[in-house]
Every structure is written in structure tokens, then in C-alpha cells.
N, C-alpha and C positions, 0 to 999 in steps of 0.2 A: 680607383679612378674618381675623380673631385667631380660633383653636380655639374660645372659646365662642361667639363669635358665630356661627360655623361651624356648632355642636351648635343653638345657640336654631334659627336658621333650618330647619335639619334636622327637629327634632321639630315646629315647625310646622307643616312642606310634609308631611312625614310624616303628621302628625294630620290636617291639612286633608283629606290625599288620605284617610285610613281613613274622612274623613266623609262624601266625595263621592262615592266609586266602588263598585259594587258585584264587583268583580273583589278579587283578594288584590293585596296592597301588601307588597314585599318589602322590606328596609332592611339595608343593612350588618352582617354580621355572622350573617347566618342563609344555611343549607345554599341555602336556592333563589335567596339574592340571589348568592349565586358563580355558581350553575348557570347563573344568566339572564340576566346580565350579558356574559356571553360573545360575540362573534359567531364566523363561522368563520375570520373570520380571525387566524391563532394569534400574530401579529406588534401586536397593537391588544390593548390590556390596559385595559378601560374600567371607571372608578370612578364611574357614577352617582350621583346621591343619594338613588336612591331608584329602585325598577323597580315596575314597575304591568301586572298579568295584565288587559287588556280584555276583560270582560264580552260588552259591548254597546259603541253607538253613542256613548248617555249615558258610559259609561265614559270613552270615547275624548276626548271635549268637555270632560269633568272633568278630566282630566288637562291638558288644553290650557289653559284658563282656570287652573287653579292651577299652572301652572309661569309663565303672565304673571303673574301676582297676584305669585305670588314671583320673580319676577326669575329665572328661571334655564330655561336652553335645554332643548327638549325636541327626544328622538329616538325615531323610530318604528321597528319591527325586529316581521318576522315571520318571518321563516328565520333571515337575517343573513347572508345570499349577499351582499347586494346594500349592508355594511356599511361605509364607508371612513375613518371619522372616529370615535375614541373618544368617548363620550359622558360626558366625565367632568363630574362636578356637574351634573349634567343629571335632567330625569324621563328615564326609560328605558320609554318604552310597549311593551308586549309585543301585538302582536294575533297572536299564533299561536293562539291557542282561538278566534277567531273565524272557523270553516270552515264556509262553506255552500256548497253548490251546488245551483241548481236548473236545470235543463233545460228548454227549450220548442224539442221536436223538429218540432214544425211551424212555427214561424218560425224552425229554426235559431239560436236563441239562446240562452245560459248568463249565469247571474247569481251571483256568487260573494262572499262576503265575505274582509276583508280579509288572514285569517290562510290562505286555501286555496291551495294547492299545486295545481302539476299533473297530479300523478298522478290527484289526485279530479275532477279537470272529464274526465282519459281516461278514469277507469271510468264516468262516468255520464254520458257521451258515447256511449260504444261502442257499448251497446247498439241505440241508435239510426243505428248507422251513421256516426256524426259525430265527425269531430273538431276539436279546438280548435287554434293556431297556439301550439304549445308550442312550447318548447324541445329542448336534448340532454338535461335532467336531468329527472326525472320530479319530484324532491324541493324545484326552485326555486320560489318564491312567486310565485303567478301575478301579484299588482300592481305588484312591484317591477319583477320583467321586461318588462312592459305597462310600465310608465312608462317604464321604459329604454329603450323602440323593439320589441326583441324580435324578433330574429332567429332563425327555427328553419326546420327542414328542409322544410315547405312554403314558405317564405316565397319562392322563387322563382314558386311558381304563385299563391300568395292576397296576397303582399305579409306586411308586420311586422304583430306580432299587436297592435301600437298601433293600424295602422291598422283591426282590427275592430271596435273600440270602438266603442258604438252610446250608451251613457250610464254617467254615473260622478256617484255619488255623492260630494261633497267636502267636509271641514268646511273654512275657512277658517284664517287666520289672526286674524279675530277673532273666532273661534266661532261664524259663521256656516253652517250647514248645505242647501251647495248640491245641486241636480240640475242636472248640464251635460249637455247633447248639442247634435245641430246648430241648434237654434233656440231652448236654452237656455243663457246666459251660453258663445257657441260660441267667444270667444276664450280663456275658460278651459278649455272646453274641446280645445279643438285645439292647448294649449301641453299638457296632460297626457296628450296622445299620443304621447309620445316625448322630452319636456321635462323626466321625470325629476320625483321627489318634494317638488321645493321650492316649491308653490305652492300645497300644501294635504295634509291628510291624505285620501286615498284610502277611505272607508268599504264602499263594492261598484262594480263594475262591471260591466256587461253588455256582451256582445260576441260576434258571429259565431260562429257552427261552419260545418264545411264537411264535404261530401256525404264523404268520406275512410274508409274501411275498411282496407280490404287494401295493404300496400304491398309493395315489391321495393328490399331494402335488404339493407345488412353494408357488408364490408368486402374490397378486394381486393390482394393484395401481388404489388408488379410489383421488378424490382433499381432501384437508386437508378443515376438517369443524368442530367445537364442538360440531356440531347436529350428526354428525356422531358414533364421540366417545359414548355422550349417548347413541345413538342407539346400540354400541355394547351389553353396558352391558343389555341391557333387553333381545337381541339377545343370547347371550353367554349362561345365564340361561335355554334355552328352547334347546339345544342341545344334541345330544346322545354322552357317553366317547368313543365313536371313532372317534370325532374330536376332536382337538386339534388345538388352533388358542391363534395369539398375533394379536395387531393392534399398527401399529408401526408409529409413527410422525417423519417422515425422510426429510433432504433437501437434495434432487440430487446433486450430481456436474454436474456442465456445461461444460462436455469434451463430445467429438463425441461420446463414446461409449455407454453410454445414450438412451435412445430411447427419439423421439424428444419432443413428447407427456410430459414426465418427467423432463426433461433437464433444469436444476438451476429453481427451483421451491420446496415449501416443498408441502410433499404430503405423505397418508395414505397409508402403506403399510400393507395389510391384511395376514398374513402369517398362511397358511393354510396344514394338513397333518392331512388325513380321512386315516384309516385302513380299514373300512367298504367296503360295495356295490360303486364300483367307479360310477354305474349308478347315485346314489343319492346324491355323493358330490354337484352336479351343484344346485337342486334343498333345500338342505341342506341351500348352502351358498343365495341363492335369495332373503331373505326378507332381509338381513345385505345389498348386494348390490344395490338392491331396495333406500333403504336408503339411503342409499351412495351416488348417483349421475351415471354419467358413470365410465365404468372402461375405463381407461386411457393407461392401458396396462397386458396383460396377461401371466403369466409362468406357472399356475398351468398346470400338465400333470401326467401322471400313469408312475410311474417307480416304481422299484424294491428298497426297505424299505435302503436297503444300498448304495444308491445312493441320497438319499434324504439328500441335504444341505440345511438346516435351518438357519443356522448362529446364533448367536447371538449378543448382545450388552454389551458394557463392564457396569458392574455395580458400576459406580462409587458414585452412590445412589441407594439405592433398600428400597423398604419397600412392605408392605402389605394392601390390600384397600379392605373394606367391600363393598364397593360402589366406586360408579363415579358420586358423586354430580357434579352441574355444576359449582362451585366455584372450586373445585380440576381438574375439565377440564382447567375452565378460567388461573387457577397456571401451571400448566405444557405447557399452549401453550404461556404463555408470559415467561416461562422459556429457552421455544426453541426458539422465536422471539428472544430474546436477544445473546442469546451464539450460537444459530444453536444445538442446543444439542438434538439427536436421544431422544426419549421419547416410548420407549416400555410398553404395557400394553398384560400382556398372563394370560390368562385364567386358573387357576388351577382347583379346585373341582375332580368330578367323584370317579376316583380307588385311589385315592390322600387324601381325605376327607373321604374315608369309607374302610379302607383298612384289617380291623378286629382286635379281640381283642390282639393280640398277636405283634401288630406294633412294628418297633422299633421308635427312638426320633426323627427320620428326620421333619423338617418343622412345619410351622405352618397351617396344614391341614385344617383347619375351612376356613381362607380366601378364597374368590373365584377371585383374582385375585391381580397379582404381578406390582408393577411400578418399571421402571426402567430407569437413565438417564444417559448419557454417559458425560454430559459437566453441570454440575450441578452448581448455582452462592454459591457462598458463607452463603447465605440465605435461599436457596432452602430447607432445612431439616425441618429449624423450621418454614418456610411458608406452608409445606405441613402434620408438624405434625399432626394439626387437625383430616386426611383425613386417615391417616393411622394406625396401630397399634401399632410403634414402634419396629417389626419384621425385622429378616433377613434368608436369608438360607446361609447356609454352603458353597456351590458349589460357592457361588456367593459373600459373604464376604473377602476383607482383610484387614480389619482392623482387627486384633486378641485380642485388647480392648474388641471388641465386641461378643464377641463368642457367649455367653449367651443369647444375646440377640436373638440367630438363634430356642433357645426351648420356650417350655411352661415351666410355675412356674413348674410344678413336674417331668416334664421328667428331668429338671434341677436338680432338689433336686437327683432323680436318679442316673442320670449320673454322680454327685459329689460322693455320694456312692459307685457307680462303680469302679471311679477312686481313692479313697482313699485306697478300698480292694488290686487291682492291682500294683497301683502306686501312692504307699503312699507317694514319697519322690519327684513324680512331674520330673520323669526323661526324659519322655518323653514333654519337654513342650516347644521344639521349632515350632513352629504352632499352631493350634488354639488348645486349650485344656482347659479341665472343672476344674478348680483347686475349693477344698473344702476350707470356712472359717476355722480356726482354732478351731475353736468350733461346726464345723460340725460335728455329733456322728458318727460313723464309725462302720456300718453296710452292711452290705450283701445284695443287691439288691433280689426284692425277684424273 
């Protein structure tokens, strides 16, 4: 397409959208179409043609139908955690103004709009005693992470925060504005339980709290050993799903802030969050530290479930490990010898693995735990294929190559189903999404 017809199109979809939306419409060339344009991730440099601040619902719809009208792909972003694909010549929908939450402490239930974070479902949670199946980051957007499956630190005892979902508001891909739950269109519903963004736009969702107050959590530093690591996994196995632990292969930096004990040195960080009896975390955690050697330094403490940072590690490998043979130890500690690369190992199983018959597609549930490395060499993938499954999760994927590889063989056949009924023409496909072979049969999820 030649520059003018570039421009004509532009001031168009432009105008159309200042007709249709009642949100601000941002356009090339102005301070907040830089700012908004952005996601986090500093490596994606995306030229929209156009960013659109969602108002409301109507906003959301006007934007959808005028980027079909005009030919050209639309991407949705409320944080931009959750961002893998630049959105260039694209509408760029913003629904970060749109944060609601309301609570209903006696059915246990939260209903949130699309732009809310989780920090706001923990404060207006808390007071009631409750909490939601957040994350490690207080700042991630609750729908994107809900639709990625959503792994967080109960999710051993309540299962993925996908699996709370009680009803979701959806617009379609042809501007149809649905309500799904279990005896509402329940195949589209049960594929945006863990199926990730590409089968509709997400307008609110309702979903579980759970009884959660006080926890027993931090962090505990043991020295780095591969007797240790073994020892987790026979340790991990014999555990109740109200703990929830990673053991993480870290080198300190050697600045003062450091406790001295740690300070430039690599070393096993046990990272630990008990919902349970706090009397019994101590004795819980004993035979793994036993193990271990001395602790070297101590942070676990009782706070309140929304004050507990866990952090995480960036995933710039992930896969899934039946086991922790000692060859798959030996490969990830000469991985971190060489690059200094953070090497995370978390325990999945429990509410995760047995979550009932009505699950939706999130994870690969069977595994009993996750590897992850933040500086991974060049060879790292197929030195460790052996050990692994060849899995990924959603939450934690960007390469959008790889989507597929985040289900099982038929939650996949599913979810292609899904997505061919909904969104035949693949209009939602800037991010990760299921697309069907062309000789996929085009059936109705049952």
C-alpha cells in the first residue's frame, strides 16, 4: 500500500473511531500515542495505527467492528505483561481504565473488569478474609493471567486461577456480546479457561475467592549442592497442597545490601508460602533443610496472603520435568556455572493435577514440577530435552511459535474446534492463539 493511500486509510479509521468511541483515540505523532503504544517488553517496538483508551464495553465493540470495517488487525493490552506480538498497523485497544471490582463475601465471589490488576481484587478481598488465586506480581492484569491458566502460589491447594472462573463476559469475533459459564455457551467457555486470548475479547469475569488470610512465607538460603536438589524432589512428593515451594539456583551480587553470609556466592534459594497451620510450616520444611546443610539466612515470617512477594524468574526456557535425575541436575548446574543463569525448579501437582472433570485446557497438569532458566546457552534446550516433556504454560511463553505446545494432544484438537466455531477467519491472532489446519473438521466443542 503507497503512503497516501496509507494516510487516506488512516484518517478514516481515525475519524470513524473519534465517531464511535467514547474513550480518547490516540494517533501517531502525539505524546500519549508514544506512551501507549509501549508494552513491557523493551525488545517489541509496535507502530499501531491508531490506540483507543476503552471507556466502557460499547467502546470495546466500536473498536472491534471498526478495525473489521477497515481491514486491519486488532490487539488488546491492559498491562502489557502478557504482550508477544507487535501491533503494528493494527487498532491498539487499551482497556487499562477499565478497573472494577466488586466482591460478594458471601458467595465468595469477585467480578472485575477488564483493565484490573491484582493488587485491587487483594485489597478488596482482604478485608473479608479472602483471597483470590493471584500471581507473584501484585501489578499483572488479572484477565490476561486468567486466560493464560494462571499459576500462583495457592495454586497447589485451590488449583490455576483459570480454574475459578464461574462466568466471563465475552465479545466475539463478530461483535457478538456473550455470557459463558457452565451451561452458557460452556465450550467457549471452558476453552477461555486457560486457552489464552484468541477466542474473544474478555470484558469481566467472575471467579472464586477462597477462605486465605494469613500466610507463612519468604524465603530461605541453603549453599548450592546437587545432593540438595535431589533431595528436593523426593521431599516435594511427600507434602500437603498447602505448601507450595520452588528451589531456586541463584548467584547473589556482591553489593552491601546482601546479607554477608550470601554476598557473591551462588546459593539455593528455597522459596516457600504454607496457607496451613503456621505452627507446622517449621516442622513441614525440616527434613528438606536437614538436607540441605545450614540455613545461611532466614526471611520466612507470617504476613497477610497480600503482602507476600514471591517474585518470579523470567522464562526464557521453561519446560516440564517428570523427575530430577542426577544428569538433569548435573545440566542445569553447569548451565549456571557458565552464564550465572537463575535456574528455578516449583513444584506443581496437588489442586493443579486433580482439579475435576470439568477443567478447562490450562497446563500440562500431570507434571510434578517446572524448570526454568533466565540465561539459558544456546544449547541448553536440546541438552535438556531428554529430561523434559517438551511442554510450556501460557503465563510464561513468548514465543507465540509455540503456543501449542502449552496443551495436551486433545485439549489442542479442542481448542482448534473452539476457535474455528468463534473465529473462523483467525481475527483475533495477534498473540498466542490456536489456529485450526485447514482440513481441521469444524465442529462444535462438546
Amino acid at each position: 500500500m503507497n503512503r497516501i493511500a496509507t494516510n487516506a486509510r488512516q484518517s478514516t479509521l481515525d475519524g470513524d473511531l473519534r465517531r464511535r468511541v467514547t474513550g480518547t483515540v490516540h494517533t501517531p505523532g502525539s505524546a500519549a500515542y508514544e506512551a501507549l503504544r509501549r508494552p513491557l517488553r523493551a525488545d517489541l517496538d509496535p507502530r499501531p495505527s491508531v490506540v483507543v483508551e476503552a471507556a466502557n464495553v460499547a467502546d470495546i465493540r466500536s473498536s472491534l467492528l471498526a478495525a473489521r470495517q477497515h481491514g486491519v488487525p486488532l490487539a488488546v493490552q491492559a498491562t502489557g505483561h502478557g504482550t508477544h506480538v507487535a501491533a503494528d498497523d493494527a487498532v491498539l485497544l487499551k482497556t487499562t481504565g477499565m478497573t472494577s471490582v466488586l466482591v460478594d463475601p458471601a458467595r465468595r465471589i469477585a467480578r472485575v473488569g477488564p483493565g484490573t490488576r491484582w493488587s485491587e481484587v487483594l485489597t478488596a478481598a482482604a478485608p473479608f478474609g479472602l483471597a483470590p488465586l493471584s500471581g507473584s506480581s501484585p501489578t499483572v492484569g488479572v484477565t490476561g493471567y486468567t486466560l493464560g491458566g494462571g499459576v500462583g502460589w495457592l495454586a497447589r491447594r485451590f488449583g490455576f486461577a483459570s480454574d475459578s472462573v464461574v462466568r466471563a463476559q465475552v465479545l466475539t469475533a463478530d461483535g457478538r456480546l456473550l455470557t459463558t459459564g457452565p451451561d452458557q455457551y460452556p465450550d467457549l467457555f471452558w476453552a477461555l479457561r486457560g486457552g489464552g486470548g484468541g477466542f474473544g475479547i474478555v470484558t469481566s469475569l467472575e471467579f472464586q475467592l477462597y477462605p486465605v488470610d494469613q500466610v507463612t512465607a519468604g524465603f530461605l538460603y541453603v549453599p548450592l549442592s546437587g545432593e540438595t536438589i535431589a533431595c528436593y524432589e523426593t521431599w516435594a512428593s511427600t507434602l500437603p497442597d498447602e505448601l507450595s515451594t520452588a528451589l531456586v539456583v541463584r548467584r547473589m551480587p556482591a553489593t552491601d545490601d546482601v546479607p554477608a553470609a550470601l554476598r557473591d556466592r551462588s546459593v539455593i534459594m528455597l522459596k516457600v508460602l504454607h496457607s496451613g497451620d503456621p505452627a507446622q510450616t517449621r516442622c513441614l520444611l525440616a527434613p528438606m533443610l536437614a538436607a540441605a546443610g545450614p540455613v545461611l539466612h532466614d526471611e520466612l515470617r507470617v504476613l497477610p496472603y497480600a503482602q507476600a512477594a514471591m517474585g518470579g524468574t523470567a522464562a526464557r526456557h521453561l519446560d516440564f520435568f517428570p523427575a530430577l535425575p542426577s544428569a538433569a541436575i548435573d545440566e542445569l548446574l553447569a548451565v549456571h556455572h557458565a552464564t550465572g543463569s537463575t535456574v528455578e525448579i516449583r513444584h506443581w501437582g496437588g489442586a493443579m493435577a486433580d482439579p475435576g472433570p470439568d477443567a478447562g485446557p490450562a497446563g500440562h497438569r500431570e507434571a510434578p514440577f517446572s524448570v526454568i532458566l533466565d540465561t539459558p546457552q544456546p544449547d541448553t534446550a536440546a541438552r535438556l530435552a531428554a529430561y523434559g516433556i517438551g511442554g510450556t504454560f501460557l503465563n510464561f511463553l513468548a514465543d507465540t511459535g509455540r503456543t501449542a505446545t502449552a496443551f495436551s494432544a486433545e485439549n489442542l484438537r479442542r481448542l482448534r474446534d473452539v476457535k474455528r466455531f468463534y473465529d473462523p477467519e483467525n481475527f483475533f491472532r495477534l498473540g498466542h492463539t490456536v489456529t485450526a489446519p485447514a482440513d481441521h473438521p469444524l465442529r462444535r466443542a462438546a
